[in-house]
KOLTOR-628188 format. One record per atom (N, C-alpha, C, CB): atom name; x, y, z. Coordinates in steps of 0.05 Angstrom, whole numbers, plus 5000, padded with zeros to 4 digits. Glycine has a CB too. Layout:
<recs>
+----+------+------+------+
! at !   xx !   yy !   zz !
+----+------+------+------+
! CA !    X !    Y !    Z !
...
+----+------+------+------+
</recs>
This chain:
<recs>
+----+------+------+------+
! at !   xx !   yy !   zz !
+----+------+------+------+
!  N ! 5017 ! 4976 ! 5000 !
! CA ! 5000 ! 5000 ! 5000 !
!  C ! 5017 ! 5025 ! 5000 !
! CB ! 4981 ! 5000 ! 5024 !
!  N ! 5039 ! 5031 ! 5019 !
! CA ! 5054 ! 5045 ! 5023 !
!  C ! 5071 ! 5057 ! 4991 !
! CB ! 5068 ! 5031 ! 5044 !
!  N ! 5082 ! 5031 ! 4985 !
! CA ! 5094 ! 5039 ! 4962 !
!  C ! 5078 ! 5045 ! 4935 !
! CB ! 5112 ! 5020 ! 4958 !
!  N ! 5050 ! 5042 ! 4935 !
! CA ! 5022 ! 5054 ! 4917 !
!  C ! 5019 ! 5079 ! 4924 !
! CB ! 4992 ! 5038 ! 4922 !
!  N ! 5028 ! 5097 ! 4946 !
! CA ! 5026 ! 5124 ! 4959 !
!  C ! 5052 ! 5137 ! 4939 !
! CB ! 5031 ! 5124 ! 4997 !
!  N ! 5064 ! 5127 ! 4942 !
! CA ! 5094 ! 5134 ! 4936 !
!  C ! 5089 ! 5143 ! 4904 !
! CB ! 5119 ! 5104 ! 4940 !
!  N ! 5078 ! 5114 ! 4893 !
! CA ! 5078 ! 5108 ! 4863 !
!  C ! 5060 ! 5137 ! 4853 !
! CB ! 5060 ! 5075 ! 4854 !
!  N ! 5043 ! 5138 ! 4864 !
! CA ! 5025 ! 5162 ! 4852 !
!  C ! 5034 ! 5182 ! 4861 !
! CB ! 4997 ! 5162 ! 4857 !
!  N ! 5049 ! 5186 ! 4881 !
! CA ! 5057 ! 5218 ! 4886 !
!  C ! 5081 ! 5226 ! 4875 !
! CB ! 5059 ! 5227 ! 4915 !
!  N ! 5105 ! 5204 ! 4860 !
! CA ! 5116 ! 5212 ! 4846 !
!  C ! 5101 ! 5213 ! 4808 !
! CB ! 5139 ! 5198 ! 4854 !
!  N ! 5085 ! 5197 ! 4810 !
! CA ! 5064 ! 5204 ! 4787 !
!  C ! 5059 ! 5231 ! 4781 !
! CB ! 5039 ! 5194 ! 4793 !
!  N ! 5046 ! 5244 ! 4800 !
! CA ! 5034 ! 5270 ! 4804 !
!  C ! 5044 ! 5287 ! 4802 !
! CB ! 5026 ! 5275 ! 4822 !
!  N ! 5066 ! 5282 ! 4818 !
! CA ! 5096 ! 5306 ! 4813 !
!  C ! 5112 ! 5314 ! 4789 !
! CB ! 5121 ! 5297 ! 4826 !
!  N ! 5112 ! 5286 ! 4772 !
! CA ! 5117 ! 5294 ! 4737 !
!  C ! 5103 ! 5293 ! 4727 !
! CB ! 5131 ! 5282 ! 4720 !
!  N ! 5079 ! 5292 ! 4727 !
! CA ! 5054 ! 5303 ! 4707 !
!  C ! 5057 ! 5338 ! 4718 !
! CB ! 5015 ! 5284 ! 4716 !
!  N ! 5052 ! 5346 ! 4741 !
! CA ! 5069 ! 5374 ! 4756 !
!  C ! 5095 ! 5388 ! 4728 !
! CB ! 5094 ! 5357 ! 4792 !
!  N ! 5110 ! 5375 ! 4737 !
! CA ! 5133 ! 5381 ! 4721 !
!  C ! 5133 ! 5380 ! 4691 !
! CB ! 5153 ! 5364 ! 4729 !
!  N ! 5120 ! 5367 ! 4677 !
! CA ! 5112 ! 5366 ! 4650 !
!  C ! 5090 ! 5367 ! 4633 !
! CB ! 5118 ! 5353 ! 4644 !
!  N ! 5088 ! 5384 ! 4615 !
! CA ! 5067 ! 5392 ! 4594 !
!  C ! 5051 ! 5372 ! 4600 !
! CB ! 5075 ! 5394 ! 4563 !
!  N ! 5049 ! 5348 ! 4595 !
! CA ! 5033 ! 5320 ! 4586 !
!  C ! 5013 ! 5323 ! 4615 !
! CB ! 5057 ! 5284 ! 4582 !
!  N ! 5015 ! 5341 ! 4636 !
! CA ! 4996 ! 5341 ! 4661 !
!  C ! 4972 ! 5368 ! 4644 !
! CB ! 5018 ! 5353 ! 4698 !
!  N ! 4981 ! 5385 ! 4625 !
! CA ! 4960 ! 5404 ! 4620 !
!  C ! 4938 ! 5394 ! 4597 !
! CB ! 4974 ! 5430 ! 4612 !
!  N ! 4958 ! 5375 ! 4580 !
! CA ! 4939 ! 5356 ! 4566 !
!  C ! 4917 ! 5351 ! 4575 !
! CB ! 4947 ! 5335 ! 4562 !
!  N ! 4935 ! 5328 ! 4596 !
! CA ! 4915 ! 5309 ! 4622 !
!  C ! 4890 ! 5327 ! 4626 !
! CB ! 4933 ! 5306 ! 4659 !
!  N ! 4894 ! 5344 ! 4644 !
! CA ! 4872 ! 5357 ! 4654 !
!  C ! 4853 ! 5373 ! 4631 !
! CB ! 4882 ! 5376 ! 4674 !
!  N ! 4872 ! 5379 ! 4599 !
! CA ! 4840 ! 5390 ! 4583 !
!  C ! 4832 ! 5358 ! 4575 !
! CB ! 4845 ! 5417 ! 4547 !
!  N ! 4835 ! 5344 ! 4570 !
! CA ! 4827 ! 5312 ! 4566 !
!  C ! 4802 ! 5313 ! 4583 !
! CB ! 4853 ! 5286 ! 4578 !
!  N ! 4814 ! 5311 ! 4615 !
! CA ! 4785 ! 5312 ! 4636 !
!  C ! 4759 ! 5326 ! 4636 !
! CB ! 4790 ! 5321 ! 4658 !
!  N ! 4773 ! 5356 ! 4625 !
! CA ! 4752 ! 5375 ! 4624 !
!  C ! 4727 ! 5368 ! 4599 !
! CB ! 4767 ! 5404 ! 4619 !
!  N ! 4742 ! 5363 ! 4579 !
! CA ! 4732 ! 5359 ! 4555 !
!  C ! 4710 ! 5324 ! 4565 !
! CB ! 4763 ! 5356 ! 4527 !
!  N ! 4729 ! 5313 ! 4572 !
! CA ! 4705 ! 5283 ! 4582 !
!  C ! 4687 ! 5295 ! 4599 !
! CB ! 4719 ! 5253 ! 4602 !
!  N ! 4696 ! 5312 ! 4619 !
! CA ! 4667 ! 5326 ! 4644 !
!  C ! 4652 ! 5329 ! 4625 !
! CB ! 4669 ! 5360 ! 4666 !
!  N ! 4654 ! 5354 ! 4606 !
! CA ! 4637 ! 5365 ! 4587 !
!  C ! 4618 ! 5351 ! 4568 !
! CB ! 4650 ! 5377 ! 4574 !
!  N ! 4626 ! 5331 ! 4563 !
! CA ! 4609 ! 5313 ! 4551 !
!  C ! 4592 ! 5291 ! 4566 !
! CB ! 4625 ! 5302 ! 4534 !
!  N ! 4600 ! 5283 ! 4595 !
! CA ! 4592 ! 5262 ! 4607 !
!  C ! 4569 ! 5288 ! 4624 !
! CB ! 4618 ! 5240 ! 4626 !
!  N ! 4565 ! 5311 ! 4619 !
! CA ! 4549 ! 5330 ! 4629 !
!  C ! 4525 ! 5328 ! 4605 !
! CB ! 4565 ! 5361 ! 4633 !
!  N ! 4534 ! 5346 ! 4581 !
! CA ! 4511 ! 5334 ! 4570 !
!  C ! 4506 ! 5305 ! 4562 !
! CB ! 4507 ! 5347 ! 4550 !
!  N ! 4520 ! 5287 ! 4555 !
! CA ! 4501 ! 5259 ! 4562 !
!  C ! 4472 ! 5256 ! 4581 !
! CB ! 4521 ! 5240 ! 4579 !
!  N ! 4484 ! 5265 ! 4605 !
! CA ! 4469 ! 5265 ! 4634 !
!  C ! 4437 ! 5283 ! 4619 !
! CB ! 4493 ! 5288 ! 4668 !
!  N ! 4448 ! 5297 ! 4608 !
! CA ! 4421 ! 5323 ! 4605 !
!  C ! 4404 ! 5317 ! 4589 !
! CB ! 4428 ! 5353 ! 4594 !
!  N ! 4421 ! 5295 ! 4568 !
! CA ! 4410 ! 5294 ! 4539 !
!  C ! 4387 ! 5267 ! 4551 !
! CB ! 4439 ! 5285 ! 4507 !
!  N ! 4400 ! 5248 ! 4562 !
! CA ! 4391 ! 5232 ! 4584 !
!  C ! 4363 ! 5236 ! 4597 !
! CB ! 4410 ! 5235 ! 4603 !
!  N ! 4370 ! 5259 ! 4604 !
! CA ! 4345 ! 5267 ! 4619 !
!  C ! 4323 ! 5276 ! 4606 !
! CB ! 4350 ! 5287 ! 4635 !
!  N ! 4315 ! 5287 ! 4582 !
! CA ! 4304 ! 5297 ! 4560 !
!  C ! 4291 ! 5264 ! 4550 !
! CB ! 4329 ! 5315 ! 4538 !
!  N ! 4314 ! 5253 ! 4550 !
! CA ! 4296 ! 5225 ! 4536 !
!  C ! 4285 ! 5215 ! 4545 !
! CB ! 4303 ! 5206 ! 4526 !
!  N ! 4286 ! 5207 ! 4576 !
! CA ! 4274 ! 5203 ! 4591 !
!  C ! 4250 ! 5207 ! 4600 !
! CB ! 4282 ! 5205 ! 4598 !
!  N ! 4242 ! 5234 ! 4594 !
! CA ! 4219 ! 5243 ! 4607 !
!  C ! 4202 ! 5244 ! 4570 !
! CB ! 4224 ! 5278 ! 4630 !
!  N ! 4211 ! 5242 ! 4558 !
! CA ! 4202 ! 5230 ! 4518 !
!  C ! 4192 ! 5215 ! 4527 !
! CB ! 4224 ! 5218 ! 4488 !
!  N ! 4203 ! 5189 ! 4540 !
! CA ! 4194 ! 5163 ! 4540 !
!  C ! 4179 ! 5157 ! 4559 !
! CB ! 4213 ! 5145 ! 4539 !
!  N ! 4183 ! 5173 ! 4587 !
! CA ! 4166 ! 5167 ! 4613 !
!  C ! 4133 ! 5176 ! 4592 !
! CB ! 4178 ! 5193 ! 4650 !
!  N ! 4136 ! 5198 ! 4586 !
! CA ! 4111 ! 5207 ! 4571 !
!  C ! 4092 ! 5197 ! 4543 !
! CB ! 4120 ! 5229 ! 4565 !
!  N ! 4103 ! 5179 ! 4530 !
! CA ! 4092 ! 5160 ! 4509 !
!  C ! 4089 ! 5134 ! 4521 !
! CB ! 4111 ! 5157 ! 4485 !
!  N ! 4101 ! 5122 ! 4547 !
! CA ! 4087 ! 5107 ! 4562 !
!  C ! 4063 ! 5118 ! 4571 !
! CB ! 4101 ! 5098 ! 4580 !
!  N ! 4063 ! 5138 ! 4583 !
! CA ! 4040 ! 5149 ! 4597 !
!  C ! 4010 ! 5149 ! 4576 !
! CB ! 4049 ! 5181 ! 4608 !
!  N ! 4021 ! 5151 ! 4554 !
! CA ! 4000 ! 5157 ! 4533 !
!  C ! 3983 ! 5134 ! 4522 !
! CB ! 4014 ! 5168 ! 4512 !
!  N ! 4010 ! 5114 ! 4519 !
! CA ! 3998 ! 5088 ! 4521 !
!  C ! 3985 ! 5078 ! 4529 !
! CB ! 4004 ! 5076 ! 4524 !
!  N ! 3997 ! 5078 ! 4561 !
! CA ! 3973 ! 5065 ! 4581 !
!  C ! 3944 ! 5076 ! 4584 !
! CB ! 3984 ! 5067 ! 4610 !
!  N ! 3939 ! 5108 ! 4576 !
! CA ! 3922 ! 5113 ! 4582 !
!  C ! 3894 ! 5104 ! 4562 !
! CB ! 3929 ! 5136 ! 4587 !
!  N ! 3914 ! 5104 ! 4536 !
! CA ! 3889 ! 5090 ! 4511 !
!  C ! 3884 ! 5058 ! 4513 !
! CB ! 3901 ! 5094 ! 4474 !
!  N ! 3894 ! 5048 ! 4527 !
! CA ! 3890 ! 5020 ! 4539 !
!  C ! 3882 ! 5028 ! 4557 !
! CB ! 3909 ! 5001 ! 4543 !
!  N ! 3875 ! 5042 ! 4574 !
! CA ! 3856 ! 5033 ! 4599 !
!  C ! 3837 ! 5046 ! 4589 !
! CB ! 3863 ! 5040 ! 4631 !
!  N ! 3837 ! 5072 ! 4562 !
! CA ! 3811 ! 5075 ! 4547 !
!  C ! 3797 ! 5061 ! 4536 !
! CB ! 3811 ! 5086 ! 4534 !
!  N ! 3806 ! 5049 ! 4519 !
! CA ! 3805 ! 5017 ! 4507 !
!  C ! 3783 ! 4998 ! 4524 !
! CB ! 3841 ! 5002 ! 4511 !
!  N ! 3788 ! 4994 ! 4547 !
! CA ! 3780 ! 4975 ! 4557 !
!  C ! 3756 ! 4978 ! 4570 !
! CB ! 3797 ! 4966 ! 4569 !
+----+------+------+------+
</recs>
């Protein structure tokens, strides 16, 4: 465990020290940004589909 502390904090420290850490972090930003709208776009369909169920059910229990 100890030496997994180690491993990543000298990790950290040259991503620190070199360009390839500013990459890193627009990489993240750019995945946030999209795993944001996913989530939204998500949500939109969701309530599409909660609502054409609803519609359904209701001409079947008209139906009947």
């Amino acid at each position: 465990m100890r030496s997994l502390v180690l491993f990543m904090t000298e990790r950290l420290l040259a991503l620190q020290e070199g360009e390839s850490g500013q990459d890193l972090i627009e990489y993240a930003l750019i995945a946030a940004l999209i795993a944001l709208a996913a989530v939204a776009g998500m949500n939109f369909v969701a309530i599409q589909i909660n609502s054409g169920f609803s519609i359904v059910g209701n001409t079947l229990m008209n139906a009947i």
